[in-house]
ROVOTOR-505488 format. One record per residue (C-alpha): residue number from 0; residue in three letters; x, y, z. Coordinates in Angstrom, 1 decimal, decimal comma, padded with zeros to 4 digits, always signed. Layout:
! ROVOTOR-505488
n:res:X:Y:Z
NUM:ala:X:Y:Z .
...
END
This chain:
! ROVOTOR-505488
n:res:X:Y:Z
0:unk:+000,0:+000,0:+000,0 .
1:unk:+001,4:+003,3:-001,4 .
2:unk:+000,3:+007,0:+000,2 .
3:unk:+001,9:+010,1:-001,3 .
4:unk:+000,6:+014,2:+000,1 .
5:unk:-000,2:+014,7:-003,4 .
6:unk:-003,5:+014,0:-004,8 .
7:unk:-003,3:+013,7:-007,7 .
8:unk:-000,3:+010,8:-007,9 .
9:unk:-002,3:+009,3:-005,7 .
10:unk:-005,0:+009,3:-008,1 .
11:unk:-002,7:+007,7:-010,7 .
12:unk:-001,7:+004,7:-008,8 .
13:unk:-005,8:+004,2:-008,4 .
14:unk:-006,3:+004,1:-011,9 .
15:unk:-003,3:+001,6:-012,4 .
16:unk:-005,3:-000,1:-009,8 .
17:unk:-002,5:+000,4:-006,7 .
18:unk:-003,7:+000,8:-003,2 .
19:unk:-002,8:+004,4:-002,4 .
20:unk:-003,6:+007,0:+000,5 .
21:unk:-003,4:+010,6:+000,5 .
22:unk:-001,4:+011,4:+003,6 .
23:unk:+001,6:+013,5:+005,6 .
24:unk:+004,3:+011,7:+006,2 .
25:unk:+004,5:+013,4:+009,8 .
26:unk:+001,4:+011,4:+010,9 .
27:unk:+000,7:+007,7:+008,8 .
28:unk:-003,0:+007,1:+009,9 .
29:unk:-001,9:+003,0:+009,9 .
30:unk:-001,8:+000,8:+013,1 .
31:unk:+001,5:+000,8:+015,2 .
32:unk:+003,7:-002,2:+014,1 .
33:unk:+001,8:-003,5:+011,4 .
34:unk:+003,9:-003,3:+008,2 .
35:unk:+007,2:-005,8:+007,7 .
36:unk:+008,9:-003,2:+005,9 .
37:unk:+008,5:+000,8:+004,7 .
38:unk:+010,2:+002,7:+001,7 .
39:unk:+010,6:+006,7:+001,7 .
40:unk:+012,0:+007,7:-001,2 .
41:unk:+012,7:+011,2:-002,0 .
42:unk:+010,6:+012,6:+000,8 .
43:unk:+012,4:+013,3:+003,8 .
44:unk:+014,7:+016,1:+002,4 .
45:unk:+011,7:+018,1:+001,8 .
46:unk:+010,9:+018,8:+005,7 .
47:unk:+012,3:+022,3:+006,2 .
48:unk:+013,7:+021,2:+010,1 .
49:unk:+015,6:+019,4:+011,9 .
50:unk:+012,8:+018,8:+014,1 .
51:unk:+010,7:+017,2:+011,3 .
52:unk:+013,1:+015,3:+009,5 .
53:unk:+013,8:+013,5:+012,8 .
54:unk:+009,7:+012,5:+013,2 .
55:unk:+009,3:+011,7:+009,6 .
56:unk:+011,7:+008,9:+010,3 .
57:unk:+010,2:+008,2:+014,0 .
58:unk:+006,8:+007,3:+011,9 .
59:unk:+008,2:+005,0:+009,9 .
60:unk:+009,7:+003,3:+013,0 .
61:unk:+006,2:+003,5:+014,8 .
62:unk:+004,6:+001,7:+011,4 .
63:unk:+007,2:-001,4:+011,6 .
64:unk:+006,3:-004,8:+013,0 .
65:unk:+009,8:-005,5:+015,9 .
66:unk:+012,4:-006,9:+013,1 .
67:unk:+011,1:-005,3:+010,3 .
68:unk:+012,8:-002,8:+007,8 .
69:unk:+012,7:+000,3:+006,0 .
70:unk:+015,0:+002,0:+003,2 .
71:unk:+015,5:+005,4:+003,0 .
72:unk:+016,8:+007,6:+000,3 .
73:unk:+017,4:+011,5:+000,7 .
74:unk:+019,2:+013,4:-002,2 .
75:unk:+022,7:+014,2:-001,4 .
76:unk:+024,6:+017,2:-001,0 .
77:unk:+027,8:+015,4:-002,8 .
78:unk:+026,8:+015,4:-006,3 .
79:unk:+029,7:+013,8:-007,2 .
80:unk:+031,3:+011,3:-005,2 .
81:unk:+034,4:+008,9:-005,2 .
82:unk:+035,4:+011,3:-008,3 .
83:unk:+032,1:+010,1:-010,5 .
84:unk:+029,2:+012,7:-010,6 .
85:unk:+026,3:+011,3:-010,3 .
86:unk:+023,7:+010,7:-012,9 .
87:unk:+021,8:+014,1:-011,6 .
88:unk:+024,8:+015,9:-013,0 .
89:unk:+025,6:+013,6:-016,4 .
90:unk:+022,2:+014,1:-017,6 .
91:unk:+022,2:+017,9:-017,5 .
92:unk:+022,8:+018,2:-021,5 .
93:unk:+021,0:+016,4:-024,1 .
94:unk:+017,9:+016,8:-025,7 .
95:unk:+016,5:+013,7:-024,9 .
96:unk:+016,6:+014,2:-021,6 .
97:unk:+014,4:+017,5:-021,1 .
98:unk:+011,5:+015,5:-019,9 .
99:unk:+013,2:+014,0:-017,0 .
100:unk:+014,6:+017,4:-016,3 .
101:unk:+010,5:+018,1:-015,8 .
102:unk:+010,8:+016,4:-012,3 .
103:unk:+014,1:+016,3:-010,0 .
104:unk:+012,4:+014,8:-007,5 .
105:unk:+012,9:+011,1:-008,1 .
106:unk:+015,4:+009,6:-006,3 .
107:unk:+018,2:+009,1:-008,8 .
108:unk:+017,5:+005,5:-009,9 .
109:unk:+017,4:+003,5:-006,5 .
110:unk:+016,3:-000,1:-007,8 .
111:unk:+013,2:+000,0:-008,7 .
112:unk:-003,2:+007,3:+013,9 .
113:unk:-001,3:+009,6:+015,6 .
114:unk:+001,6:+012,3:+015,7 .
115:unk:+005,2:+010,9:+017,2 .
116:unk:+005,8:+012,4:+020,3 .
117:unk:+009,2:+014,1:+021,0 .
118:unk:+011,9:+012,7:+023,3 .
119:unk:+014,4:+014,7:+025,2 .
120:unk:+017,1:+013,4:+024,2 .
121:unk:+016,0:+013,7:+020,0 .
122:unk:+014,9:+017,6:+020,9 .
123:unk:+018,6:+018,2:+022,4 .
124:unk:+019,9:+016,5:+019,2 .
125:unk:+018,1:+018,5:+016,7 .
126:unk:+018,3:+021,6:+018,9 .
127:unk:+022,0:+021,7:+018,2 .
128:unk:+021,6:+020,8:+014,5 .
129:unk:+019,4:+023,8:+014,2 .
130:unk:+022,0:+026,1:+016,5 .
131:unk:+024,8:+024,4:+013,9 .
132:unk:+023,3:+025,5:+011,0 .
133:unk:+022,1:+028,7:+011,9 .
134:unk:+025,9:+030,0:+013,3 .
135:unk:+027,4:+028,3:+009,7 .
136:unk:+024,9:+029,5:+007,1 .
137:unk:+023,1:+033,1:+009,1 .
138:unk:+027,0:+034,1:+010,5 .
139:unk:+026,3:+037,4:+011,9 .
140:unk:+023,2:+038,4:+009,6 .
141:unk:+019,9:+038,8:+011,4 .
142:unk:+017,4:+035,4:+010,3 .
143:unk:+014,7:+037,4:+009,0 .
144:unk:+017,5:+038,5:+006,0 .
145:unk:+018,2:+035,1:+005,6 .
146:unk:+017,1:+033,6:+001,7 .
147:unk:+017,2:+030,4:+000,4 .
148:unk:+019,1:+030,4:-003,1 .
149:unk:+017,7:+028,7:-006,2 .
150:unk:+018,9:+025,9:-007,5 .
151:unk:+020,4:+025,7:-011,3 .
152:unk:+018,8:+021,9:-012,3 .
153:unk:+021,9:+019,5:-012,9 .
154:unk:+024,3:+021,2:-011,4 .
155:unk:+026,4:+020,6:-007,8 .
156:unk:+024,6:+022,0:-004,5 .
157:unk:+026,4:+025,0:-003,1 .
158:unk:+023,9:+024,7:+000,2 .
159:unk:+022,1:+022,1:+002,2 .
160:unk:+019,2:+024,5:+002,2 .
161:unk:+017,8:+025,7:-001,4 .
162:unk:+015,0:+025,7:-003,5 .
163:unk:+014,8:+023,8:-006,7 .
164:unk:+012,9:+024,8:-009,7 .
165:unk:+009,8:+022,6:-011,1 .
166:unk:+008,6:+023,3:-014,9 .
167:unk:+005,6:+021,9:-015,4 .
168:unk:+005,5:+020,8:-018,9 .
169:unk:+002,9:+022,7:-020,5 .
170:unk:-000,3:+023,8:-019,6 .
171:unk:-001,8:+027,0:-018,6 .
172:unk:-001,5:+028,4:-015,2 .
173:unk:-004,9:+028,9:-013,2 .
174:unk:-005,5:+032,5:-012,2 .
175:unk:-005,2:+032,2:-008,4 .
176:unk:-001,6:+030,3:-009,0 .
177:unk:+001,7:+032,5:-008,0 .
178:unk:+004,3:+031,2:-010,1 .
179:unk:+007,1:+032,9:-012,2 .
180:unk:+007,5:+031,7:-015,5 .
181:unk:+010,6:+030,7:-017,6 .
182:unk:+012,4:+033,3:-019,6 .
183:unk:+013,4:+032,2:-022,9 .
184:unk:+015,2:+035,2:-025,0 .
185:unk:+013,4:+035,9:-027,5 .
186:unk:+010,5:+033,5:-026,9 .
187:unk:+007,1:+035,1:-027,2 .
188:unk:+005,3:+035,8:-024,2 .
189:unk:+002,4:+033,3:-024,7 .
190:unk:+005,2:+030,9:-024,7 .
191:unk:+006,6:+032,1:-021,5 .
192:unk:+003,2:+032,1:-019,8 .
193:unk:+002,7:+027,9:-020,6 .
194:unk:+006,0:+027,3:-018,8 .
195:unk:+005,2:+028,1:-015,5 .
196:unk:+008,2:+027,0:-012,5 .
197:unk:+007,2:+026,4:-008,8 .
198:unk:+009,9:+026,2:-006,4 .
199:unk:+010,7:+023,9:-004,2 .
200:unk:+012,1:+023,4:-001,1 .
201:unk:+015,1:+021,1:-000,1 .
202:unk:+017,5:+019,9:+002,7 .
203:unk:+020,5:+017,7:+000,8 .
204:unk:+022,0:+015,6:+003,2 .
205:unk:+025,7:+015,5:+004,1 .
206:unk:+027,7:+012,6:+004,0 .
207:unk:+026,9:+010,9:+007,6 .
208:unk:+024,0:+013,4:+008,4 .
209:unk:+021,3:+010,7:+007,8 .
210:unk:+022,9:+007,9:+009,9 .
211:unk:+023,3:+010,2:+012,9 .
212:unk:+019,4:+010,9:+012,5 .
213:unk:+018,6:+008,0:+012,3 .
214:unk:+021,0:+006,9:+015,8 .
215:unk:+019,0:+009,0:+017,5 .
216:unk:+016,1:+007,0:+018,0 .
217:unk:+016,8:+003,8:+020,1 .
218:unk:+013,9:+001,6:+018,6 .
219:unk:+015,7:+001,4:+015,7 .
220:unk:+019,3:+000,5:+014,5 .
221:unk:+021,4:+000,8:+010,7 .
222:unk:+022,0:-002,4:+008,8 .
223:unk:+023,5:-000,7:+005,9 .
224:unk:+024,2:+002,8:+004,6 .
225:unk:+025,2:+003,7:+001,6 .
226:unk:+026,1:+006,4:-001,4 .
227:unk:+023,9:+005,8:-005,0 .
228:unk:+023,8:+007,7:-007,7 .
229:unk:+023,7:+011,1:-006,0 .
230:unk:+021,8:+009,6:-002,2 .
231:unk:+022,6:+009,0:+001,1 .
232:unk:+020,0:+005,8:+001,5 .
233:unk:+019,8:+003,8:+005,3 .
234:unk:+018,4:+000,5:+005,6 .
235:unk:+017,0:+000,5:+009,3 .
236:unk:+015,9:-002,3:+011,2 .
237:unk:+013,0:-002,1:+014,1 .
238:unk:+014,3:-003,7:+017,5 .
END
């Protein structure tokens, strides 16, 4: 059984005749340890805190059956890695590859009833996460000057905190959507208006960030952790 925040892929898996939810992933209305095994892919990296990062991955504990496993995959801030880029990076030129530059969001070829309550000790973790980041990316600057920089698609992150763009393929906007629109030189302004790009937010991971998230809880504990194509993944096991 599949659940997803957005409506309408939920929809799609219905009419390929998947079980699928609409749901957050902060709060999973399924029974405490009843699944043998839970995948997140490509969801945890957009929670905008420490905080909720952390609980994201307390649900999915709270879900498992004692023994039972989940695999997570979060983009990563190393692009490249080992001295290959990834295939995020290889795949930035090439026409035949505009469509999948329509949605960044998939994890980079992997393989194919109630909120969690806080702990002291994972509130004094991600309390100094937050304190970490703020005194290496704010410096002196007050936070309410602080601005999240835009990402340029296929290219190496410059921060663990930014905003990738979506172009929706197509389409015209409704009139109560907000969006900028792509600006192609020269490109008539009809043209402009059917290219419409959200932003997005995103935390990319460091190298050992998701592991020590993931220590943090003590009803769970890593079997594996690994680098693929441009992801930090954890396979976790419930105790």
């Amino acid at each position: 059984v599949g659940c997803d925040r957005s409506k309408n892929l939920v929809d799609i898996c219905g009419e390929k005749h998947f079980q699928a939810f609409v749901c957050d992933a902060l709060s999973v209305p399924i029974r405490s340890g009843s699944c043998d095994a839970c995948i997140s892919i490509a969801v945890i990296h957009h929670f905008s805190t420490a905080e909720r990062r952390l609980a994201t991955i307390r649900e999915l504990a709270r879900l498992l059956r004692p023994g039972g496993t989940a695999l997570i995959y979060v983009w990563a801030m190393e692009q490249e890695y080992k001295n290959q880029k990834s295939k995020y990076l290889k795949e930035k030129n090439g026409s035949k590859n505009k469509d999948k530059e329509m949605n960044t969001d998939i994890a980079q070829r992997p393989f194919s009833d109630r909120r969690p309550d806080n702990s002291s000790q994972d509130s004094a973790w991600s309390d100094q996460l937050l304190n970490d980041f703020k005194d290496e990316s704010c410096g002196t600057k007050p936070v309410a000057d602080f601005r999240l920089p835009v990402h340029t698609n296929r290219t190496s992150f410059h921060s663990q905190d930014l905003l990738v763009p979506w172009h929706l393929k197509g389409g015209t906007k409704k009139k109560e959507e907000s969006v900028d629109t792509v600006v192609v030189p020269g490109a008539s302004k009809e043209l402009q208006e059917l290219s419409p790009v959200f932003h997005r937010y995103y935390h990319v991971f460091c190298e050992g960030e998701l592991e020590a998230v993931c220590r943090s809880l003590d009803c769970v504990r890593i079997q594996k952790s690994y680098y693929d194509q441009g992801n930090w993944c954890v396979i976790l096991e419930k105790l």
